[in-house]
N, C-alpha and C positions, 0 to 999 in steps of 0.2 A: 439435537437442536438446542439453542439457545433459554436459560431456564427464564429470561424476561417473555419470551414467544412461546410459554407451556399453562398458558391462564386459559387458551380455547377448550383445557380439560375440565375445567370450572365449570362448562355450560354445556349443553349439549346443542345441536345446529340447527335443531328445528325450533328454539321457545329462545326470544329474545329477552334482553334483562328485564322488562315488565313481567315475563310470562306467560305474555303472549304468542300464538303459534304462528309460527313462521311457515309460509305456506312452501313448498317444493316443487318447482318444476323441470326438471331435470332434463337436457337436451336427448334430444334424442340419438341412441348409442347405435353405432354402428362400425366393423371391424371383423379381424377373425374370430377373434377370442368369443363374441356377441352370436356371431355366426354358429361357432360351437355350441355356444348355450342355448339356441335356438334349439337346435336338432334334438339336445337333450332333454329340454326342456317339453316339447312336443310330445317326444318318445311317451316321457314320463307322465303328458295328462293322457295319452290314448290308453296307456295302461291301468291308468286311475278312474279312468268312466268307461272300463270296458271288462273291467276283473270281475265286477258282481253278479257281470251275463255268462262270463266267460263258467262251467259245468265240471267236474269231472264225476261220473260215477251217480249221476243226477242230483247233487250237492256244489253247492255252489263253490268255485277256487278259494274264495275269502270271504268269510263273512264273522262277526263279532256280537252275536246275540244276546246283548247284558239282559235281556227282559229275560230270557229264558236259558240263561245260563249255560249257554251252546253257542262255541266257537270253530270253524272250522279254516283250516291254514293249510293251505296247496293242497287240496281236500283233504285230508283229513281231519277229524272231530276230538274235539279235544271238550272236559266237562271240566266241572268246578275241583274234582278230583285227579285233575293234572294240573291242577295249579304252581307247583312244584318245577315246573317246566317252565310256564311262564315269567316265573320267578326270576329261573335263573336264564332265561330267553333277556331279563331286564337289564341283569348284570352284565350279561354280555354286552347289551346295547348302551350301555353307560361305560364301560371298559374302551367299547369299540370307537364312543364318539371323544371319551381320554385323549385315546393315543392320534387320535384322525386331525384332533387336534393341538396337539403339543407337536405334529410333522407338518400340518396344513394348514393351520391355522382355523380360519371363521370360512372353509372353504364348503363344505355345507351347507350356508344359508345360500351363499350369490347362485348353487349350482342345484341342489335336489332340495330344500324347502319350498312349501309347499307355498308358501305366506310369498314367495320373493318369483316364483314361477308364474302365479296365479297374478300378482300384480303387474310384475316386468313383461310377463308375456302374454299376458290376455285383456286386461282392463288397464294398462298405460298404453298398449299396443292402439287398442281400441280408442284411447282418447288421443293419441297422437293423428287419428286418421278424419276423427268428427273435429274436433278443435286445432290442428295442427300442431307443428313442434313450439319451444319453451315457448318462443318473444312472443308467438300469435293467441298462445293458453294466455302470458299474461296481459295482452291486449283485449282479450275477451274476457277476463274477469272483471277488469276496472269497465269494459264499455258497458254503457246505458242499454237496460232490459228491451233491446230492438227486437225484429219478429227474428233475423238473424239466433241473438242468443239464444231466446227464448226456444226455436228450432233446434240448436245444436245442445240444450241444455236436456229438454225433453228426450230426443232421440237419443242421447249418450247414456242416461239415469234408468232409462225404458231396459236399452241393453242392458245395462249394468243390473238390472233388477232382476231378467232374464236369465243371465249366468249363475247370478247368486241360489236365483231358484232351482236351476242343474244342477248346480253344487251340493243343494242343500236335500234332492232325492238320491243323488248318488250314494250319501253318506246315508243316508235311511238305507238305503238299497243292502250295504253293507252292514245293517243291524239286522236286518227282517228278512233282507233275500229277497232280489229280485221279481220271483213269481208275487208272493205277497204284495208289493208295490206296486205293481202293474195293476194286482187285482183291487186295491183300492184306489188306483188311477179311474178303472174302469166304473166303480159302485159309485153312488150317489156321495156327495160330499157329507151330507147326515147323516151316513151312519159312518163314518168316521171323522165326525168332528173333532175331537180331541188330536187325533191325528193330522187332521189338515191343519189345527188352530200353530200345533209343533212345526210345522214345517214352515208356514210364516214365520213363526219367531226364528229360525236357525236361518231363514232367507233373509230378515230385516241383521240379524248379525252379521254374517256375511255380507251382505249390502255395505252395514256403517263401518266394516273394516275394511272393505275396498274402497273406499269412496270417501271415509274420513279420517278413519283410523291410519291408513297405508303405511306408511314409513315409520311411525309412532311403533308399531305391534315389535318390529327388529331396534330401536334405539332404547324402547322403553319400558315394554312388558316383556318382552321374550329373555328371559336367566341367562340363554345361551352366549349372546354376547359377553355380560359380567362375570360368567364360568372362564370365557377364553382368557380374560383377564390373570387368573390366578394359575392358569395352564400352558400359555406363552411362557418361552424363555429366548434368549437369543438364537435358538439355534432354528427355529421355526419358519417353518416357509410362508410368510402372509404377502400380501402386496402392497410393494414398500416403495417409496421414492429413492433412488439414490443419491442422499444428500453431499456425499462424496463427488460424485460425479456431475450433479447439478448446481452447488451453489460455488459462487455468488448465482443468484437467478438478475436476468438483465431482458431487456427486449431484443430481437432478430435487427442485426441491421446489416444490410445486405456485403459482400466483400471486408467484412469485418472479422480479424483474429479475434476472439473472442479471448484464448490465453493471456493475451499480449495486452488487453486489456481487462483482464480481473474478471471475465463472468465464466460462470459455469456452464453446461450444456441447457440447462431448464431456461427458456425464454417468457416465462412472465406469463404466458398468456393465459391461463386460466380455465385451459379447455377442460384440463380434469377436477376442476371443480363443478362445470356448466352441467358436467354429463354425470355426475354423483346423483345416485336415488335419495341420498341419508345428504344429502346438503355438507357433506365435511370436504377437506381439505387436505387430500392425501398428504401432501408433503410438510405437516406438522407430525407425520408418523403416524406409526400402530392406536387405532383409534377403536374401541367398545362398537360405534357405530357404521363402523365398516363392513359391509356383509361379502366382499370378495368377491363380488362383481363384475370385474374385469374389464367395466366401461372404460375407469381410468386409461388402462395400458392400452386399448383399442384410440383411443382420443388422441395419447400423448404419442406413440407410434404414430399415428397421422400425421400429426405438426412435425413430427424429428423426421418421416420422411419428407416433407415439403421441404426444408429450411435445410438438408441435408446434411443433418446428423445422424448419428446410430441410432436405431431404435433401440429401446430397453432402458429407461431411465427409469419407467415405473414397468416393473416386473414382480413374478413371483421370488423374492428371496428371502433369505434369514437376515437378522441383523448384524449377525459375525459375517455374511457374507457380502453385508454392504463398507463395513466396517474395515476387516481384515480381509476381505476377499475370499473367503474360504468357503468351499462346497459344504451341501448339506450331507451333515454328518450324525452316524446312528451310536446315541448316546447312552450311558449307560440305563437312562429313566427308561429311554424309548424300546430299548433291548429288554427291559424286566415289565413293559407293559405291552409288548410283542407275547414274550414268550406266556405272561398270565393269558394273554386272549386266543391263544392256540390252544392253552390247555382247554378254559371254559367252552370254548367253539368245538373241541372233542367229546368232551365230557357232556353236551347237548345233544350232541350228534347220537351217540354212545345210548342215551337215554330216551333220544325218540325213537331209532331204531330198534331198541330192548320194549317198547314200550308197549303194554297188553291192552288187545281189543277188550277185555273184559274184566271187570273187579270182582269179584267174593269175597263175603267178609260172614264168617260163624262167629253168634255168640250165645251163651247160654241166656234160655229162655229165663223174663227176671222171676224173681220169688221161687223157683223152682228146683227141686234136688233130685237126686237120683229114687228110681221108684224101683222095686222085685215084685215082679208077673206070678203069674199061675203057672207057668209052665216054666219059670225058672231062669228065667233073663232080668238083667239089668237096664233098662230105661233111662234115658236122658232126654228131653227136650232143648231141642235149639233153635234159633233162628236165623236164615241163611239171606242177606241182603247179595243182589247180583246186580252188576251195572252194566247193559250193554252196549258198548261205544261204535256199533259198525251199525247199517244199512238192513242186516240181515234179520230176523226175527229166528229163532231158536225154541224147538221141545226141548227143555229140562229133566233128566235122570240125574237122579243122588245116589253115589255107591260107596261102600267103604273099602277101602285097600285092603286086601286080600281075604277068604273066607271066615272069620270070626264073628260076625257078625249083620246086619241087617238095620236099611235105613226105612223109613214109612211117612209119606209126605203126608198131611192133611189133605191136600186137594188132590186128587187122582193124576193130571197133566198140570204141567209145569209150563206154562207159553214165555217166554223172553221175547216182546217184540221188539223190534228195531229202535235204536237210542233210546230206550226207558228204561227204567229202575224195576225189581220185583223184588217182594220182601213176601216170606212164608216162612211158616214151623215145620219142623217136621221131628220123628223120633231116630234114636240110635239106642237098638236093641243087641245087645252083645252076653252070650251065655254067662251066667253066675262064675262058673270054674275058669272061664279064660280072662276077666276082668283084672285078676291082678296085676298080672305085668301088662295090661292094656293102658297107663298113663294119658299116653296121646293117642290121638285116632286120626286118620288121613282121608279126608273125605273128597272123593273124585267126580268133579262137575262135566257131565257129558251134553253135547249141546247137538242137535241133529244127530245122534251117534255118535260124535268126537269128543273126544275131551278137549275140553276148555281152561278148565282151570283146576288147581287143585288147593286145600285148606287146608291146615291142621288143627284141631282144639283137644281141647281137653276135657276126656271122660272119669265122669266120678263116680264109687261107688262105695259098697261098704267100707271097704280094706283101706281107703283113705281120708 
């Protein structure tokens, strides 16, 4: 484009030169591409307010417990002591959204964010059906507080407060776990007021970013847009207008070569502006504020079928492919950030599947040294922390690897219940004469009669 026509980069499309907001009401989309996103879209909230109910193994599919430091994912239970995991669960997911977008550009926000689902297809949905499409929303803002408004304004805020409020226990649901929820659904509001007081304020959030915040959350707050920015290059697939093929831009006039006289395929008309959520203007290009949406190409395929041209003027392409024509091609960047997220995506794999229902950890008891008995053994005091990650509750036996010696717990039974922690002492008595080449000791944790786990430390004695 023309660098006199690249000043709409200066501003963004919703705040006019005062700074004041410029309100959005964006036509209502409709199309294949729209159709598709429906489906997905849907899929994806049944799945999101139906996983916290959804069990396996009497533990919930997904839940993220920060109060009590208990996470569990496709049921299984992950502690503060897999962190390690989550970690690099992060890298991956910062690898993954790399490369997703240096091929696809911002096409994660128009299709699986959650910010762009929630508004496009649940509360625009909803106000397109109580206030009607663009002209009639803004017909009804400028009209005078009639019983009309007044009715359509109540009823739509009513719902919208509604959803917010669904929104805002789902997301509890997945911190606490569903039965909890319920059970303070069911209790008196007093005695969980703290609790109720939370879930208002995470409903009035939600509320003021459905409702005022909307489009603002992807042009202004959300990093991901200004990330695409430094991660785009020409070779990327966004949805682009083809300036090649469209300009000169001119009006339709009917029995008219359009060649013959100087226009392009683009007729002027503006529909893919009308139907933009983010208020821009596709065909100034690759813009921050564009979420990939797809209304455009739905819009502008309608007009190019009326007027009987091609559709595909605004499609998903790269900029070398509007430019030179050339297919999307896998590039050396794309290829070395392929191959890093195969490794990392194994190497996760690799380490959930290696990864032990249960922790032990020996260390010597503090202040403490090696003691000689009456009967001629060496003593050592230690302290054995055990962490247990499953469902099952566990008797505890302490043995040492092979005859030399004898463990002696403090408490007679050893209980491991289910997802909790035990911490006890216990001794390691090993004869005076076999202690010297005894260095290390292997200490074998039996749990129900199986071994569980095994440790090694180190015993001291005279001789060292």
């Amino acid at each position: 484009m023309a660098e006199e026509n690249e000043d709409f980069r200066d501003r963004i499309a919703t705040v006019d030169e005062k700074g004041k907001r410029i309100w959005i009401f964006p036509k209502k989309p409709s199309g294949k591409f729209f159709n598709k996103r429906k489906i997905v879209s849907y899929v994806l909230l049944i799945v999101l307010f139906a996983l916290p109910y959804i069990k396996m193994e009497g533990e919930p599919f997904l839940m993220f417990n920060i109060l009590e430091r208990k996470f569990i994912i496709f049921g299984k239970i992950f502690w503060p002591q897999d962190f390690y995991l989550f970690a690099l669960a992060m890298i991956v997911g910062v690898v993954f959204v790399i490369l997703f977008t240096i091929i696809f550009g911002r096409l994660f926000c128009g299709w699986v964010c959650p910010q762009t689902i929630f508004m496009e297809m649940v509360f625009r949905r909803i106000e397109y059906w109580i206030d009607g499409d663009y002209t009639h929303q803004k017909k009804l803002r400028d009209a005078p507080w009639n019983k009309e408004k007044i009715f359509k304004r109540v009823l739509k805020h009513t719902i919208f407060w509604i959803i917010s409020f669904a929104i805002a226990n789902t997301f509890l649901a997945y911190i606490i776990g569903s039965d909890q929820l319920w059970q303070i659904i069911r209790e008196p509001v007093s005695v969980h007021l703290g609790g109720f007081i939370s879930i208002i304020v995470f409903t009035s959030v939600f509320y003021m970013v459905f409702t005022r915040l909307r489009e603002q959350v992807c042009t202004t707050i959300c990093p991901y847009g200004r990330l695409q920015g430094v991660l785009l290059d020409p070779n990327s697939m966004v949805i682009a207008y083809d300036y090649v093929r469209g300009e000169e831009r001119g009006k339709f006039r009917k029995n008219e070569d359009r060649k013959t006289a100087g226009k392009g395929d683009c007729i002027d008309c503006k529909q893919c502006v009308l139907v933009c959520p983010t208020g821009i203007d596709i065909r100034n290009g690759t813009q921050l504020e564009c979420v990939n949406c797809t209304a455009c190409i739905d819009a502008c395929d309608h007009m190019m079928e009326g007027v009987g041209l091609e559709k595909g003027l605004i499609r998903y392409v790269s900029e070398n492919g509007i430019k030179d024509r050339k297919p999307f091609q896998w590039t050396t960047r794309v290829k070395a950030y392929s191959a890093l997220l195969v490794f990392l995506v194994l190497t996760l794999i690799t380490l959930l599947v290696t990864r032990n229902d249960f922790q032990a950890k020996v260390t010597r008891y503090r202040g403490t040294t090696f003691q000689i008995t009456q009967d001629g053994q060496v003593s050592n005091i230690f302290e054995i922390y055990l962490l247990n990650k499953t469902r099952k509750g566990y008797n505890i036996q302490l043995k040492l690897e092979g005859n030399h010696g004898t463990i002696e717990t403090a408490v007679k039974k050893l209980r491991l219940a289910p997802e909790k922690e035990l911490k006890e002492r216990f001794v390691i008595k090993i004869p005076y004469k076999e202690v010297e080449d005894k260095e290390r000791v292997s200490i074998i944790v039996y749990g129900n009669g199986k071994e569980i786990q095994r440790v090694k430390t180190k015993f001291i004695g005279p001789n060292f």
